[in-house]
mmCIF file of the protein (N, C-alpha, C, O) and its ligand, coordinates in Angstrom:
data_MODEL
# 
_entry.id   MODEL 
# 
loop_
_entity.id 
_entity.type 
_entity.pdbx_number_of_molecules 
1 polymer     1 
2 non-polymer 1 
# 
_entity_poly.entity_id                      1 
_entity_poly.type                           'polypeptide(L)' 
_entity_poly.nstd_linkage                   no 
_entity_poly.nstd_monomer                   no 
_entity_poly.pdbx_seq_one_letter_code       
;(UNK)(UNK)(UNK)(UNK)(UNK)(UNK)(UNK)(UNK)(UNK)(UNK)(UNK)(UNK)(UNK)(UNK)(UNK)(UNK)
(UNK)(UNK)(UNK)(UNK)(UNK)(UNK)(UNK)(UNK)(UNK)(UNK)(UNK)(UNK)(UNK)(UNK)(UNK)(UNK)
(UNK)(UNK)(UNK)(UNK)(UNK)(UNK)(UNK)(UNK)(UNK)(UNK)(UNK)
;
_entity_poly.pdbx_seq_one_letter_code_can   XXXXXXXXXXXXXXXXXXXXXXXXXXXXXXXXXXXXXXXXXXX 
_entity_poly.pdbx_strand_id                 A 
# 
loop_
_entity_poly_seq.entity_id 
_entity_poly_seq.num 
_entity_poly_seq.mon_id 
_entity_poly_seq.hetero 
1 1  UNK n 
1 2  UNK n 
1 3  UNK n 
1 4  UNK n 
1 5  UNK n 
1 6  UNK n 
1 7  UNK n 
1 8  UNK n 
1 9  UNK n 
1 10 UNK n 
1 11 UNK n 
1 12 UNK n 
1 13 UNK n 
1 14 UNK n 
1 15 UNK n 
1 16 UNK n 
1 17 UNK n 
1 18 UNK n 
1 19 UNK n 
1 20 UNK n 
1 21 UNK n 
1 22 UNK n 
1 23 UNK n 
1 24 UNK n 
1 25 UNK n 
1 26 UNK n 
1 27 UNK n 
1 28 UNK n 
1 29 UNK n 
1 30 UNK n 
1 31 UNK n 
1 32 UNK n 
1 33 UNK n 
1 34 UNK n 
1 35 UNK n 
1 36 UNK n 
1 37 UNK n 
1 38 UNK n 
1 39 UNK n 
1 40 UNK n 
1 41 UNK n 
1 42 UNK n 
1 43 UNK n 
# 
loop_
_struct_asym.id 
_struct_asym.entity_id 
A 1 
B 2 
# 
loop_
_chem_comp.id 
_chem_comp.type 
_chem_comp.mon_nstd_flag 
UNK 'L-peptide linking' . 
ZN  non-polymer         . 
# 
_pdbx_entity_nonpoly.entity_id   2 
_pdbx_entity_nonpoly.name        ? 
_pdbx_entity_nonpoly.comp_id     ZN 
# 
_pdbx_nonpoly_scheme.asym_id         B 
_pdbx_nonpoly_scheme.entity_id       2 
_pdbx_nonpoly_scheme.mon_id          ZN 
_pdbx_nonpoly_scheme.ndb_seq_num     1 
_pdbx_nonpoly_scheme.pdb_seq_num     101 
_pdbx_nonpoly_scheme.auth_seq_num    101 
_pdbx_nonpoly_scheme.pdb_mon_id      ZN 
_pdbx_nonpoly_scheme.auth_mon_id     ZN 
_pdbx_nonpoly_scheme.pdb_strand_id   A 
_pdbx_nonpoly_scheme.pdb_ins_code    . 
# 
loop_
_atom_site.group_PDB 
_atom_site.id 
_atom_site.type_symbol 
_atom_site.label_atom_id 
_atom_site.label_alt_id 
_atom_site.label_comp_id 
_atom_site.label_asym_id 
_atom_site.label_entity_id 
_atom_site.label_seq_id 
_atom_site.pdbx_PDB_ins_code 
_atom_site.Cartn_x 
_atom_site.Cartn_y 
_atom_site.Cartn_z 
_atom_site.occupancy 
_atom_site.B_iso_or_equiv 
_atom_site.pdbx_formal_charge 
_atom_site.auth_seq_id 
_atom_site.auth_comp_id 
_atom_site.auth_asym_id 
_atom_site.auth_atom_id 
_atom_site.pdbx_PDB_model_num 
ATOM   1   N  N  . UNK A 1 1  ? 27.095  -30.870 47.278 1.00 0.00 ? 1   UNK A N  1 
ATOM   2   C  CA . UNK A 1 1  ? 26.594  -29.769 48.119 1.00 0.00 ? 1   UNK A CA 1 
ATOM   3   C  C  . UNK A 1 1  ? 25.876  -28.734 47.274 1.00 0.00 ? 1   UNK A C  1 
ATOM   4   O  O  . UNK A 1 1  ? 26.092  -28.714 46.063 1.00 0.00 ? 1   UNK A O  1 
ATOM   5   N  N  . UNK A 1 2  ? 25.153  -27.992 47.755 1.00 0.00 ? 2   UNK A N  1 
ATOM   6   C  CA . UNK A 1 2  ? 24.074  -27.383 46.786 1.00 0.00 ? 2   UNK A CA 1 
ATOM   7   C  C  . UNK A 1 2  ? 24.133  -25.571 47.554 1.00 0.00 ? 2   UNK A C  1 
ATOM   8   O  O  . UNK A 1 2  ? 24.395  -25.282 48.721 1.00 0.00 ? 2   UNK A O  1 
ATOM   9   N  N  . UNK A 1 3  ? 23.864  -24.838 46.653 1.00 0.00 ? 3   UNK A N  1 
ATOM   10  C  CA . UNK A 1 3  ? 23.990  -23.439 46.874 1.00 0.00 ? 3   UNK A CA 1 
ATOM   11  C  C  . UNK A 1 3  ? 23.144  -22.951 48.292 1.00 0.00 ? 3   UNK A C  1 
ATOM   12  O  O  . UNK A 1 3  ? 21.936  -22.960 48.053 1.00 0.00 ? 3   UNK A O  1 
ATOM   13  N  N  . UNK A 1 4  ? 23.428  -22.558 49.607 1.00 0.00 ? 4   UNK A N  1 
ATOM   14  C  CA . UNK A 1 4  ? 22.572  -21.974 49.967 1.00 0.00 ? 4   UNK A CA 1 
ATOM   15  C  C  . UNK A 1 4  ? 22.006  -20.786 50.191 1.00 0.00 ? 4   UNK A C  1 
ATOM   16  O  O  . UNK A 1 4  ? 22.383  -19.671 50.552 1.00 0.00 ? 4   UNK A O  1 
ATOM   17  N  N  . UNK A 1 5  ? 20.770  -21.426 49.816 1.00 0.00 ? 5   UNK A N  1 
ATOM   18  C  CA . UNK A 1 5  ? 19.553  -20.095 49.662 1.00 0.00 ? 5   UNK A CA 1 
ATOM   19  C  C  . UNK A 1 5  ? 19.360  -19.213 50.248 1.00 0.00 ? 5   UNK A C  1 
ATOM   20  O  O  . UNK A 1 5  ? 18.560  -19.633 51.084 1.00 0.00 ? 5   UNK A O  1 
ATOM   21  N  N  . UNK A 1 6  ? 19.527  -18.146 50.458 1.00 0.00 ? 6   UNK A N  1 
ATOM   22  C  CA . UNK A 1 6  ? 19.135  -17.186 51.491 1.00 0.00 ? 6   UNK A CA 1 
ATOM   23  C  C  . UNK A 1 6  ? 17.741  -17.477 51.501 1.00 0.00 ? 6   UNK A C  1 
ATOM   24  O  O  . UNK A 1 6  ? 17.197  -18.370 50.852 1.00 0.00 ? 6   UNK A O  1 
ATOM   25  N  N  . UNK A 1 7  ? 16.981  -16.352 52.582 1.00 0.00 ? 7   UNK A N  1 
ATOM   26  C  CA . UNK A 1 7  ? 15.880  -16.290 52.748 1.00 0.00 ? 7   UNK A CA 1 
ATOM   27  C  C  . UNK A 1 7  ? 15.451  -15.422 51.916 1.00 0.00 ? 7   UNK A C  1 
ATOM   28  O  O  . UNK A 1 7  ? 16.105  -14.382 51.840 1.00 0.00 ? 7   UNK A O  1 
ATOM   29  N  N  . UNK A 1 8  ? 14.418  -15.554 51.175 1.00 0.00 ? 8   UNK A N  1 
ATOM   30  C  CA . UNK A 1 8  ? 13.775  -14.738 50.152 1.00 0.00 ? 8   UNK A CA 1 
ATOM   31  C  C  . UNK A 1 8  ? 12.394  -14.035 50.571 1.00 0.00 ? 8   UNK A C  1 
ATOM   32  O  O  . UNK A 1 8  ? 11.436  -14.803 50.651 1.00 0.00 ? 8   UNK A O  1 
ATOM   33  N  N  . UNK A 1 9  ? 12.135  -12.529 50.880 1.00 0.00 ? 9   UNK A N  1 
ATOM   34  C  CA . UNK A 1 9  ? 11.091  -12.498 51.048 1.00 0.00 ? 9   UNK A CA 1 
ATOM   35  C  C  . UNK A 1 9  ? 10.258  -11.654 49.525 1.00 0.00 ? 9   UNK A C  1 
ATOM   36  O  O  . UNK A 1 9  ? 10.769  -10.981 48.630 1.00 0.00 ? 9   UNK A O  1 
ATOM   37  N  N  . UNK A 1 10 ? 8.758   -12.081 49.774 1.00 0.00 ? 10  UNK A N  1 
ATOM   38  C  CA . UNK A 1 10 ? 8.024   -11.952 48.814 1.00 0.00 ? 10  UNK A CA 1 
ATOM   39  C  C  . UNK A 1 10 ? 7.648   -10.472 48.783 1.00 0.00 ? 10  UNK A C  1 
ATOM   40  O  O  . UNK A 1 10 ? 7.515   -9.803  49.808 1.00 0.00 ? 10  UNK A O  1 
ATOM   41  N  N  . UNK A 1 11 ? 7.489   -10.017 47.582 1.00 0.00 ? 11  UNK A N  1 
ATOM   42  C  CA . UNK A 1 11 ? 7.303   -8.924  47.377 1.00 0.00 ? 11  UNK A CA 1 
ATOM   43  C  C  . UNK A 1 11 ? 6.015   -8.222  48.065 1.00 0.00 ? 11  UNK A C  1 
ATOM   44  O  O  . UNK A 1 11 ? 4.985   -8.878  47.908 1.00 0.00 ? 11  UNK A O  1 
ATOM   45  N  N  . UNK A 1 12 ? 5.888   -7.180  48.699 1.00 0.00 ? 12  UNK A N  1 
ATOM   46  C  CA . UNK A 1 12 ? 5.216   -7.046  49.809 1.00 0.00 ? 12  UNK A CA 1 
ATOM   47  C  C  . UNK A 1 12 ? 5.228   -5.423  50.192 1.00 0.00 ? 12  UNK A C  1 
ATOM   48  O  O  . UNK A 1 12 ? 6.247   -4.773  49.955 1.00 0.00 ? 12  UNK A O  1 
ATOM   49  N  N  . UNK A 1 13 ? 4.053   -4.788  50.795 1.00 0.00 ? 13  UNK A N  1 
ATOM   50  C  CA . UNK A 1 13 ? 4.223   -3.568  51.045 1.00 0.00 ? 13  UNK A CA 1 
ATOM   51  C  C  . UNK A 1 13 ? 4.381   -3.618  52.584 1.00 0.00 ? 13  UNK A C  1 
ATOM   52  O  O  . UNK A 1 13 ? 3.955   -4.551  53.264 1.00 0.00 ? 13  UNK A O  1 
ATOM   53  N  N  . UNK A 1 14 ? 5.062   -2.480  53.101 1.00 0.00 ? 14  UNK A N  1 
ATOM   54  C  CA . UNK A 1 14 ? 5.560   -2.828  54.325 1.00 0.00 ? 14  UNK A CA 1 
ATOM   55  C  C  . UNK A 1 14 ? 4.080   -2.360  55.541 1.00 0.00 ? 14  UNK A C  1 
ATOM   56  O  O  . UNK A 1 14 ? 3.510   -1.286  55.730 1.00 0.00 ? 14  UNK A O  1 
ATOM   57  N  N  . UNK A 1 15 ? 3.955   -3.244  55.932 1.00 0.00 ? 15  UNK A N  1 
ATOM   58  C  CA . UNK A 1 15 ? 2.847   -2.771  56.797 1.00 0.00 ? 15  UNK A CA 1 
ATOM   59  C  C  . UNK A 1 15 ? 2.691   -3.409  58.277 1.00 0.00 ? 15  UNK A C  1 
ATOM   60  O  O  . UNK A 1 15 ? 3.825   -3.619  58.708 1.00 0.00 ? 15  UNK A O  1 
ATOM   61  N  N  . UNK A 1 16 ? 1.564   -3.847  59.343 1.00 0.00 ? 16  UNK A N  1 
ATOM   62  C  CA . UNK A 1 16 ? 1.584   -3.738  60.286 1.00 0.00 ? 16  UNK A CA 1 
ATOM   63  C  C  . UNK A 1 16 ? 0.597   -4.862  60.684 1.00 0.00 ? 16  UNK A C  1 
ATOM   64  O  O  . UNK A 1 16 ? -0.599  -4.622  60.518 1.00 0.00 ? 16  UNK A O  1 
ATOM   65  N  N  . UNK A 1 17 ? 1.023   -6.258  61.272 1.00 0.00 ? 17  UNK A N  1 
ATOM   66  C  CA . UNK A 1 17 ? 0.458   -7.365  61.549 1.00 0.00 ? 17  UNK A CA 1 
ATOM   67  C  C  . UNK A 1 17 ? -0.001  -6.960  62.858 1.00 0.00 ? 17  UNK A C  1 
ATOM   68  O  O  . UNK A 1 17 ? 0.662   -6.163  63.520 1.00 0.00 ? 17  UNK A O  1 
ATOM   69  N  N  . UNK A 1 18 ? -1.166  -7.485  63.311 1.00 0.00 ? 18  UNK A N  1 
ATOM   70  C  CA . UNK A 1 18 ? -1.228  -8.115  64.202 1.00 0.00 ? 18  UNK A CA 1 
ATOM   71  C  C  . UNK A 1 18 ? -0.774  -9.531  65.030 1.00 0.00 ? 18  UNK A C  1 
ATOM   72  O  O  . UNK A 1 18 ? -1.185  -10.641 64.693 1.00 0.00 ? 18  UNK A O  1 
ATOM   73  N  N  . UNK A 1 19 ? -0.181  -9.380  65.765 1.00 0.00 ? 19  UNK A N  1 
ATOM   74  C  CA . UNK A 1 19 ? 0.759   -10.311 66.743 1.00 0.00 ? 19  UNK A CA 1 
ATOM   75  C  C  . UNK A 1 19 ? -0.673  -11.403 67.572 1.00 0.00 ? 19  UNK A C  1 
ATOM   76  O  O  . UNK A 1 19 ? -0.582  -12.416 68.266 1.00 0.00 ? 19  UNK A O  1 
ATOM   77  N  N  . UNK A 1 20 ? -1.351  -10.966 67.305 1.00 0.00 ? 20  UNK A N  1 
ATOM   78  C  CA . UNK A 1 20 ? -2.853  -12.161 68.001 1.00 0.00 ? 20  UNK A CA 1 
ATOM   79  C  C  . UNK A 1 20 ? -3.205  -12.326 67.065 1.00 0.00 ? 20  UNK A C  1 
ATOM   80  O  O  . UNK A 1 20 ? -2.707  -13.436 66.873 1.00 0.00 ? 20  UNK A O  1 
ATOM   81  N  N  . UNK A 1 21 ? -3.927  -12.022 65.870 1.00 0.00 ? 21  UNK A N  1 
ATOM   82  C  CA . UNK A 1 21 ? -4.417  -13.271 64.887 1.00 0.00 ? 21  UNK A CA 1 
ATOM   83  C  C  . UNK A 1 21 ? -4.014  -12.894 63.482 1.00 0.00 ? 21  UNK A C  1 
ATOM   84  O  O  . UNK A 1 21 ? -4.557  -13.475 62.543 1.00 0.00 ? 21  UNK A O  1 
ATOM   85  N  N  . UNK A 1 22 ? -2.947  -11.806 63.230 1.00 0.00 ? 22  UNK A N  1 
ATOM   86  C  CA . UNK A 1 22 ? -2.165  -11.864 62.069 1.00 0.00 ? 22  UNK A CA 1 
ATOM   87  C  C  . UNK A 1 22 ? -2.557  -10.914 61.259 1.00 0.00 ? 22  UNK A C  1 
ATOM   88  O  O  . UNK A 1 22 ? -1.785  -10.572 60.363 1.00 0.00 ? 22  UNK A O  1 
ATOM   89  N  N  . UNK A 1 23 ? -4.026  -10.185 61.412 1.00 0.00 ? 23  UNK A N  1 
ATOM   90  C  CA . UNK A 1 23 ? -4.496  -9.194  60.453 1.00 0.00 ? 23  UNK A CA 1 
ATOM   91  C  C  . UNK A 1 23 ? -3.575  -8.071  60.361 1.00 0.00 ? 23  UNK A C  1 
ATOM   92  O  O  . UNK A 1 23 ? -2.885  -7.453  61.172 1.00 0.00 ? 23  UNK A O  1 
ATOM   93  N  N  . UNK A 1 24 ? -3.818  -8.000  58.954 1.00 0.00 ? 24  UNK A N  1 
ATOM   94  C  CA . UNK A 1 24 ? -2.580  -6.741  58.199 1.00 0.00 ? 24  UNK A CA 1 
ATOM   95  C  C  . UNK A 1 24 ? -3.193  -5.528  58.217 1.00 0.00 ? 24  UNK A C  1 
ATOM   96  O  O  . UNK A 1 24 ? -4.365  -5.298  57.919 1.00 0.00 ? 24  UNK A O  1 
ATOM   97  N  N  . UNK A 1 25 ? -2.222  -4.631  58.638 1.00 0.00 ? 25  UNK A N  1 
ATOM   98  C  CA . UNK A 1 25 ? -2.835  -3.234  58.396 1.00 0.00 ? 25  UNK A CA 1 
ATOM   99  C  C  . UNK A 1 25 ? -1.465  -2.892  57.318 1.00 0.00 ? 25  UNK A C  1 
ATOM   100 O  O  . UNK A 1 25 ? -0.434  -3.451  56.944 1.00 0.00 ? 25  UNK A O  1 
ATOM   101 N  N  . UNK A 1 26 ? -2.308  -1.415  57.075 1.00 0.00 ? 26  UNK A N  1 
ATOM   102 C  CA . UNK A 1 26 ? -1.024  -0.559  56.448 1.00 0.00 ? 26  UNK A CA 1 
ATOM   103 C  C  . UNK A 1 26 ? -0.367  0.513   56.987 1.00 0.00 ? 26  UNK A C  1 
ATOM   104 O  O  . UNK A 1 26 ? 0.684   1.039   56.622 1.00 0.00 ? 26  UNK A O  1 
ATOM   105 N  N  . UNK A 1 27 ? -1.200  0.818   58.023 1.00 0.00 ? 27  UNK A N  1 
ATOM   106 C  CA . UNK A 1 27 ? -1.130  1.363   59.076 1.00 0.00 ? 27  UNK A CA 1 
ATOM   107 C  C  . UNK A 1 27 ? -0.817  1.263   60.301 1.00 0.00 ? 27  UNK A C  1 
ATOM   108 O  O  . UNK A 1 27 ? -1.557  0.554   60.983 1.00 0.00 ? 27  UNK A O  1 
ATOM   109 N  N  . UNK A 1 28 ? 0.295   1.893   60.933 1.00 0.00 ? 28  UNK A N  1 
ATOM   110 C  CA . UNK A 1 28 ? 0.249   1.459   62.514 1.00 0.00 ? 28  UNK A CA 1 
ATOM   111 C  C  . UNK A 1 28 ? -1.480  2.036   63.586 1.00 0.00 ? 28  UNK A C  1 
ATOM   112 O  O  . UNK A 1 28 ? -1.988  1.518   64.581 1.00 0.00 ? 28  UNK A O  1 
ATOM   113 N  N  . UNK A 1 29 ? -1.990  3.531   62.590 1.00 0.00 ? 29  UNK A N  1 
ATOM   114 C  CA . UNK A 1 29 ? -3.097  3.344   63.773 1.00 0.00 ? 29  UNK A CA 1 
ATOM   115 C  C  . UNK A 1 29 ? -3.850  2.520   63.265 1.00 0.00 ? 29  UNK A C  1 
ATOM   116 O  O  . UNK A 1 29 ? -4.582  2.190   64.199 1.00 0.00 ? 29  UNK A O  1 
ATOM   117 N  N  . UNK A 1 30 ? -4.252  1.779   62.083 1.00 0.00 ? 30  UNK A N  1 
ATOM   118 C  CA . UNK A 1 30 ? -4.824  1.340   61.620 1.00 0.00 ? 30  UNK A CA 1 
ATOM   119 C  C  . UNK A 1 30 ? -5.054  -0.448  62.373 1.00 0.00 ? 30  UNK A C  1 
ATOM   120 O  O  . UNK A 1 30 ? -6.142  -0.983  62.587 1.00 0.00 ? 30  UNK A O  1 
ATOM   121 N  N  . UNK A 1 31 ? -3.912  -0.943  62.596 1.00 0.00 ? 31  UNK A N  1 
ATOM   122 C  CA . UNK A 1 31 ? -3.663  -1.781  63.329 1.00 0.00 ? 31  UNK A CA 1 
ATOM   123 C  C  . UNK A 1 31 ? -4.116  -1.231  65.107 1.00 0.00 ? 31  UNK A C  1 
ATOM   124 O  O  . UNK A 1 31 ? -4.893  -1.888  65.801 1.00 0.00 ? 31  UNK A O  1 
ATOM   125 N  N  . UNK A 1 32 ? -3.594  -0.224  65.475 1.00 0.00 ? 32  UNK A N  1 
ATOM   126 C  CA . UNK A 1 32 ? -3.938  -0.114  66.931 1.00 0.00 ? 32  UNK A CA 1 
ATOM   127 C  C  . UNK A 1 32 ? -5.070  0.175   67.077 1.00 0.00 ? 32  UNK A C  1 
ATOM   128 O  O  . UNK A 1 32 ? -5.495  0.173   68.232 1.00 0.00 ? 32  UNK A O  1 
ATOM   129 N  N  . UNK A 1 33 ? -6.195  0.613   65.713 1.00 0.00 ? 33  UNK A N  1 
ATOM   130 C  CA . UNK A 1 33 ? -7.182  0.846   66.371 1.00 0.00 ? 33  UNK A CA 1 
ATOM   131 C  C  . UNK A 1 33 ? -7.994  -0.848  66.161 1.00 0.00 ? 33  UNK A C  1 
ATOM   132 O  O  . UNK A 1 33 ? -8.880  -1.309  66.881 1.00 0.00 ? 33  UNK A O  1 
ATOM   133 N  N  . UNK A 1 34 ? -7.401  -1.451  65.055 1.00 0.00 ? 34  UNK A N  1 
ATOM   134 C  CA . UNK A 1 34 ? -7.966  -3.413  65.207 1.00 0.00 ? 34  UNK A CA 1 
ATOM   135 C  C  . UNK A 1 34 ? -7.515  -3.453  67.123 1.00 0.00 ? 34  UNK A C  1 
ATOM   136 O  O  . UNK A 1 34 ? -8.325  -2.982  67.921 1.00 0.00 ? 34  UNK A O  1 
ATOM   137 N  N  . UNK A 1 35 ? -6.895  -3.734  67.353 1.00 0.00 ? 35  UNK A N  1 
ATOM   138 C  CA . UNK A 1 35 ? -5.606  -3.804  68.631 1.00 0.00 ? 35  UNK A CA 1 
ATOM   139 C  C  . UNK A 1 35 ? -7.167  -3.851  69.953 1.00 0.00 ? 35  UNK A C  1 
ATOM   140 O  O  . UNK A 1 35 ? -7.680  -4.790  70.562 1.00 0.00 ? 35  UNK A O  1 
ATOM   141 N  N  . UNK A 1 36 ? -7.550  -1.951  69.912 1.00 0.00 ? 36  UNK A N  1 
ATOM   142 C  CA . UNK A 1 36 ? -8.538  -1.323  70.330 1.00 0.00 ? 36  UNK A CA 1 
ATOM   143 C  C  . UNK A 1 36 ? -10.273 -2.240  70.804 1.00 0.00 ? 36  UNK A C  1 
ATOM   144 O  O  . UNK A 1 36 ? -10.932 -2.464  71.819 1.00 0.00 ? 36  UNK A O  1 
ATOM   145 N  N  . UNK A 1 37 ? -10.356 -2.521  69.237 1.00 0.00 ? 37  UNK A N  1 
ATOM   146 C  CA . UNK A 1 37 ? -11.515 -3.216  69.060 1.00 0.00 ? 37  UNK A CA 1 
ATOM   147 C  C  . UNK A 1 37 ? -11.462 -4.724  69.451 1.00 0.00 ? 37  UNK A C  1 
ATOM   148 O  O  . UNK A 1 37 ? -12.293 -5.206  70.221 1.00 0.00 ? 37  UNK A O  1 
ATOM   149 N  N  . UNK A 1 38 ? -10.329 -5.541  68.823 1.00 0.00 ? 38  UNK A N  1 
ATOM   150 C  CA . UNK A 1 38 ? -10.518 -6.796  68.653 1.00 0.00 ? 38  UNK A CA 1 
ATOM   151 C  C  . UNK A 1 38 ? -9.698  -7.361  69.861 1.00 0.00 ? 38  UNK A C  1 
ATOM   152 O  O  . UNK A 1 38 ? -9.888  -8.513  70.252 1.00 0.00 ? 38  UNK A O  1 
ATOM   153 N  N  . UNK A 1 39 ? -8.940  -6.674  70.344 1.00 0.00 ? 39  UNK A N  1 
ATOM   154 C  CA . UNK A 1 39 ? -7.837  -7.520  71.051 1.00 0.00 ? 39  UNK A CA 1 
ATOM   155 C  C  . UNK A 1 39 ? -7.865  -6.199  72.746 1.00 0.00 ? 39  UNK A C  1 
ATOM   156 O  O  . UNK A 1 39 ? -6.857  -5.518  72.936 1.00 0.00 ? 39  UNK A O  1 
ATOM   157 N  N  . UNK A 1 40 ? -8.840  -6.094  73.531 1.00 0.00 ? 40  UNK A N  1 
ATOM   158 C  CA . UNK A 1 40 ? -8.617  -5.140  74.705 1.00 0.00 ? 40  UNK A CA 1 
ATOM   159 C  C  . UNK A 1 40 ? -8.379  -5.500  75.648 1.00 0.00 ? 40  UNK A C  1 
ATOM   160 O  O  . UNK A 1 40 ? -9.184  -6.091  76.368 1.00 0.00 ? 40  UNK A O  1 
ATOM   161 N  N  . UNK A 1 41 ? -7.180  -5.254  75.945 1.00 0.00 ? 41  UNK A N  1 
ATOM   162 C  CA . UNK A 1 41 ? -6.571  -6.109  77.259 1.00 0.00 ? 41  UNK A CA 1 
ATOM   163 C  C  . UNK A 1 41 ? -7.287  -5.248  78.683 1.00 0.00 ? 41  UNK A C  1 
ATOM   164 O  O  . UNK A 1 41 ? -6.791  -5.411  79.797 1.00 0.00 ? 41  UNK A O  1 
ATOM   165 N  N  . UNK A 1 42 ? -8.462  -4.361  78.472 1.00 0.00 ? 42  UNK A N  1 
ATOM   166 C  CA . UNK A 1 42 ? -8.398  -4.032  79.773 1.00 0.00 ? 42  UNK A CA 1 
ATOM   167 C  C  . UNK A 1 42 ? -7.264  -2.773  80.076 1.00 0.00 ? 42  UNK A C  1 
ATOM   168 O  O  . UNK A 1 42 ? -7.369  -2.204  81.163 1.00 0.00 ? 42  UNK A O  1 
ATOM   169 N  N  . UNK A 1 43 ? -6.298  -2.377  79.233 1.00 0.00 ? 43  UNK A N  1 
ATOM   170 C  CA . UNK A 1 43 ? -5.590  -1.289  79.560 1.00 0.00 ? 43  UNK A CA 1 
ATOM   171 C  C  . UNK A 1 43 ? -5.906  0.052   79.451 1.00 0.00 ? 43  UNK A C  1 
ATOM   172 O  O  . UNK A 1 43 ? -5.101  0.908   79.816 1.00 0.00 ? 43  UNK A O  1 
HETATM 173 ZN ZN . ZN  B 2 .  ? -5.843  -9.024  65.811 1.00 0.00 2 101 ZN  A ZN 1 
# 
């Protein structure tokens, strides 16, 4: 039986994906204003 691994995450600054095609912000408006432009639901 062999040690298990936790999950390891990679060193990383904490920031703000987009949930439709993954682009990183560092920013939450930074992301809502991608959100704005790229992704407008019409709301
Ligand atoms: Zn997006």
């Amino acid at each position: 039986m062999g040690k298990i691994v936790g999950l390891i995450f990679p060193e990383k600054e904490e920031g703000f994906s987009c949930p439709i095609c993954g682009k990183e912000y560092k920013s939450a408006k930074g992301l809502e204003n991608h959100m704005e432009k790229e992704h407008q639901d019409g709301k």
